[in-house]
N, C-alpha and C positions, 0 to 999 in steps of 0.2 A: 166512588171517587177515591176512599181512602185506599182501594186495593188494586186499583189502577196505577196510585202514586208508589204503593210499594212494589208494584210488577216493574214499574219506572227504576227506580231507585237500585234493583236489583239484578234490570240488562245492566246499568252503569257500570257494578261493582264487578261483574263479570265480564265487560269490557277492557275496564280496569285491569282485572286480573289477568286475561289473557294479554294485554297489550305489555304489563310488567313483564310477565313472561314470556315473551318473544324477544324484548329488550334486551332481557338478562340471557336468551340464548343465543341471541345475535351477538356477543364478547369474541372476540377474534386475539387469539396470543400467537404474536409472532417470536418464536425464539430467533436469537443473533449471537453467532459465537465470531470469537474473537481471541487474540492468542494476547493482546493487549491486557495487563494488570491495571487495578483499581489506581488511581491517581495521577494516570497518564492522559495526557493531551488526547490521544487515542478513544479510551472510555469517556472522557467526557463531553467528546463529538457526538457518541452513540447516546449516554443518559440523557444530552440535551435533547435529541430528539426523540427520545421515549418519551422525555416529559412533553413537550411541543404536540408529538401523535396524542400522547394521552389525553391533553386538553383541546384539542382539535377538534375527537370525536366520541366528547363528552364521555371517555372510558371504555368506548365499543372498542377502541384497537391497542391492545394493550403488548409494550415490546419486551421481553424478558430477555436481559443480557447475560452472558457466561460469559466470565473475561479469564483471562490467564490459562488460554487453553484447554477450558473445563472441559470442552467436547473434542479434542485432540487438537493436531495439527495444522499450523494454516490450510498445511495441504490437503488435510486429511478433513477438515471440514467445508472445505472448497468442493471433495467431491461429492462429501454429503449432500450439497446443496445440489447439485449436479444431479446426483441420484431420487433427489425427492426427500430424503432423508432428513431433512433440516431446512428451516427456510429462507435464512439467510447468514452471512459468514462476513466478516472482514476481513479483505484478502489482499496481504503485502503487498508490495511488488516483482519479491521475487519466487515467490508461490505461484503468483500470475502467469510469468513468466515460462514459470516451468510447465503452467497448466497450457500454455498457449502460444507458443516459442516464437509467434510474430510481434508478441508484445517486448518480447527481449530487444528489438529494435530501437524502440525508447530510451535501454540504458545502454547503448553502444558508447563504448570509453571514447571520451572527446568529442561528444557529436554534438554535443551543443555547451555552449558556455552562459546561457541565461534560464535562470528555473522561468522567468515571464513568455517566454520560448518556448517552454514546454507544455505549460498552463494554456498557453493559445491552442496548441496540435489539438492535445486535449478535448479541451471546450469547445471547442469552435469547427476547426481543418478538417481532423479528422475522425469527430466524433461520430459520426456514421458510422464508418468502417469500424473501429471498435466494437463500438455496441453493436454489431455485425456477428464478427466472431465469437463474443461472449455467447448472440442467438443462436449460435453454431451447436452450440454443447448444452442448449435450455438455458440460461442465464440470462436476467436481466441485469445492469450495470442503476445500481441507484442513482452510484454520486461516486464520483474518482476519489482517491484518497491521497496521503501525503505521508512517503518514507523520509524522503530527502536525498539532500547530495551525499554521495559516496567522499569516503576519503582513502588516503595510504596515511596508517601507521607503522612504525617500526620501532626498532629498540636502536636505532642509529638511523643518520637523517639521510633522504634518499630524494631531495630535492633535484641532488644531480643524478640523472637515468641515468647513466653508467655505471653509478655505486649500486641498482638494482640489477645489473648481471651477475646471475648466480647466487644471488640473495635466496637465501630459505625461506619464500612466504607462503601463508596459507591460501589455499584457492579454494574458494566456494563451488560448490557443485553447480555450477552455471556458466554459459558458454561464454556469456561478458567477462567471467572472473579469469574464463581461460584464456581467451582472445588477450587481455589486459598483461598477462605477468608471461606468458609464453612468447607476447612481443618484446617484453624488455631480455627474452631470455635469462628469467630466474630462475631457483629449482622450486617449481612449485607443489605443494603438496596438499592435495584434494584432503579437507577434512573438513566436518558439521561446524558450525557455529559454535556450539555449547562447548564446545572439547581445544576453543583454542587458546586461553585461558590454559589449561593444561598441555597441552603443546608448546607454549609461549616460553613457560614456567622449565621444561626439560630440552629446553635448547631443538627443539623439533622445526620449530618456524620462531623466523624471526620479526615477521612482522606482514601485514592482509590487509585486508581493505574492509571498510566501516563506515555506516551512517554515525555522525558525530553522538550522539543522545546515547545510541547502542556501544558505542566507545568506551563512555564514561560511565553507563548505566552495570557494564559488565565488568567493569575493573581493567580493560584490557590495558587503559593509560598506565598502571602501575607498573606494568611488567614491559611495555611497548610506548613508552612515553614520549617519543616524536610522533609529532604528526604535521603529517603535509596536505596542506590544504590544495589539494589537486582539483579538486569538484571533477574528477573524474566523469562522472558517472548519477546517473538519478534516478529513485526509483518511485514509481507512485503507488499505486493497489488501487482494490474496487470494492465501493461494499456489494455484491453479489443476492440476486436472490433468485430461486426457482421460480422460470418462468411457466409452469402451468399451473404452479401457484398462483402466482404473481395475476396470469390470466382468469382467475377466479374470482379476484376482487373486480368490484363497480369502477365504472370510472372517477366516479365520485371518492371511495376509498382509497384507487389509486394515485389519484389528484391527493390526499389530505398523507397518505403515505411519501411522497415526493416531497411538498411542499414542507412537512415539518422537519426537513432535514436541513440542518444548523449550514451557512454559507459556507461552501468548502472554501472559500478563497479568505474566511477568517481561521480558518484550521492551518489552512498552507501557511500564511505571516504567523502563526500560534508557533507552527513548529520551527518553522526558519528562524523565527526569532529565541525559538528557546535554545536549541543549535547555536546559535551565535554567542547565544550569552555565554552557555554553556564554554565553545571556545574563550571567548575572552574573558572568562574567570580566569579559565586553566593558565592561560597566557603572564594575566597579573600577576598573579602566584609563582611564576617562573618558566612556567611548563615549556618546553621547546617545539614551539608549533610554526612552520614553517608557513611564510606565504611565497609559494614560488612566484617568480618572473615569469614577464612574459615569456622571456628567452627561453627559461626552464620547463615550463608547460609544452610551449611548441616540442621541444625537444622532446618530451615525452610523448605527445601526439604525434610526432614523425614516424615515431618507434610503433604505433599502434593503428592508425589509420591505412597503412598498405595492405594490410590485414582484414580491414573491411568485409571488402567484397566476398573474400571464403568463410567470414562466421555470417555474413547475411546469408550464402549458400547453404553451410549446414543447417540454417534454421528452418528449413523446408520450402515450398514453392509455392506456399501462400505469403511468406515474408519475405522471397522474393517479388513478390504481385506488390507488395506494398511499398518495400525499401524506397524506392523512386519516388512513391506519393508523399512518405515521411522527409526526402530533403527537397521538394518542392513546397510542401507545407513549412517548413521550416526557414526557408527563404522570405515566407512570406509572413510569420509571423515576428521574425528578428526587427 
């Protein structure tokens, strides 16, 4: 009897052991880069849901974030994902863009005047089709993200579009930036983000266009200190992941991988609202932030909307295919 119970005792402990160990082999780390630094609204979209996955599944899926770039470029870790090389990335909007030039439709200058407008196409209209094209290139689409509305700053106020013919601004390497400032007829000069700061500083440009946060985050208010609140322009991002990655996990995994991802529609108010604040400090304090008129806006849109239909052309014949879907969805979310 005694050596029955210890023959017992001893399948248990090897039960045990291999059940521990299976456990402990079954740990899943998802890396996620990110060009976002530590303390930004951005990272703390993503840490929340590390913690959320973490406690979800009891430490099987654990998400290891690299923020500020660690693993290069938005763009440059976009393709990783792409490649297989990485498993997931959070990808601006105009990284996106670039990676997928039907997405630049979204930020066409003056196409919409309600970020709630755009959150429907989104969510709702036209989320098929998106997460379409993402499956186009292996990508799946987690959860949209939130850059925000575009602005015009300059070093002189340009509320009125006519004082922006022949103005020296910076144009971003994207076909929205070109569409935008070659309508008002300014002299636009293609330069990086990083370098306009130094540009600003030697009289090279006199003033580009900016999500508010990125504004003020980069110094660009000290040297370019009007801004006009155009809302031009909007951009979102995606957090991105390989999808034959992606197709590895259970459904079960892939359900608790979804589900622990923080509301994006408390991220979109997180940042719209920090943006705003942001404005209206700068404003208290003196700063000369213009709100245009109606009057002013149209005026600017007149200048930019005839234009349309040839940057939806160059953006190839699949944002052709869609153009028409994005202002009937848009109809219909106003």
């Amino acid at each position: 009897m005694m050596k029955m119970f210890k023959l017992f005792c001893t399948m248990v402990l090897v039960m045990f052991v291999f059940t521990a160990t299976s456990f402990a082999a079954a740990k899943i780390e998802i890396k996620v880069a990110t060009i976002a630094p530590t303390g930004t609204p951005w990272m703390a979209h993503l840490e929340k849901w590390r913690d959320n996955l973490l406690a979800a599944t009891n430490g099987n899926i654990e998400i290891k974030i690299f923020p500020g770039g660690q693993l290069g470029t938005a763009l440059d870790t976009a393709k990783q994902v792409m490649r297989g090389r990485l498993s997931v990335a959070a990808v601006p909007g105009a990284s996106l863009a670039e990676l997928f030039p039907p997405f630049s439709l979204m930020s066409t200058p003056f196409l919409f005047d309600k970020a709630e407008t755009i959150d429907c196409i989104y969510d709702t209209k036209l989320a098929a089709e998106f997460n379409a094209l993402l499956k186009k290139k292996g990508l799946i689409n987690l959860q949209w993200q939130e850059t925000g509305w575009v602005y015009i700053y300059a070093q002189d106020d340009l509320s009125d579009v006519a004082v922006a013919k022949g103005y020296k601004a910076r144009v971003a390497d994207q076909p929205m930036s070109r569409l935008l400032w070659s309508s008002v007829s300014a002299a636009g000069i293609e330069l990086p983000y990083v370098e306009t700061p130094a540009a600003l500083q030697t009289g090279m440009v006199r003033g580009g266009e900016s999500a508010a946060i990125s504004y003020f985050a980069f110094g660009l208010v000290k040297i370019a200190p009007h801004l006009m609140l155009t809302k031009h322009m909007h951009q979102a991002g995606s957090i991105v992941m390989n999808l034959k990655q992606w197709n590895k996990f259970s459904p079960d995994q892939q359900k608790a991988i979804k589900d622990a991802l923080p509301d994006i529609n408390e991220m979109r108010a997180g940042l719209r609202g920090l943006s705003q604040k942001m404005i209206d400090n700068y404003k208290a304090k003196g700063g000369p932030v213009h709100e245009l008129t109606a009057a002013q806006r149209s005026a600017w849109k007149k200048k930019v909307e005839p234009n349309w239909p040839e940057f939806v052309k160059g953006l190839g014949p699949e944002a052709e295919a869609l153009w028409p879907k994005i202002l009937e969805a848009k109809k219909a979310c106003e």
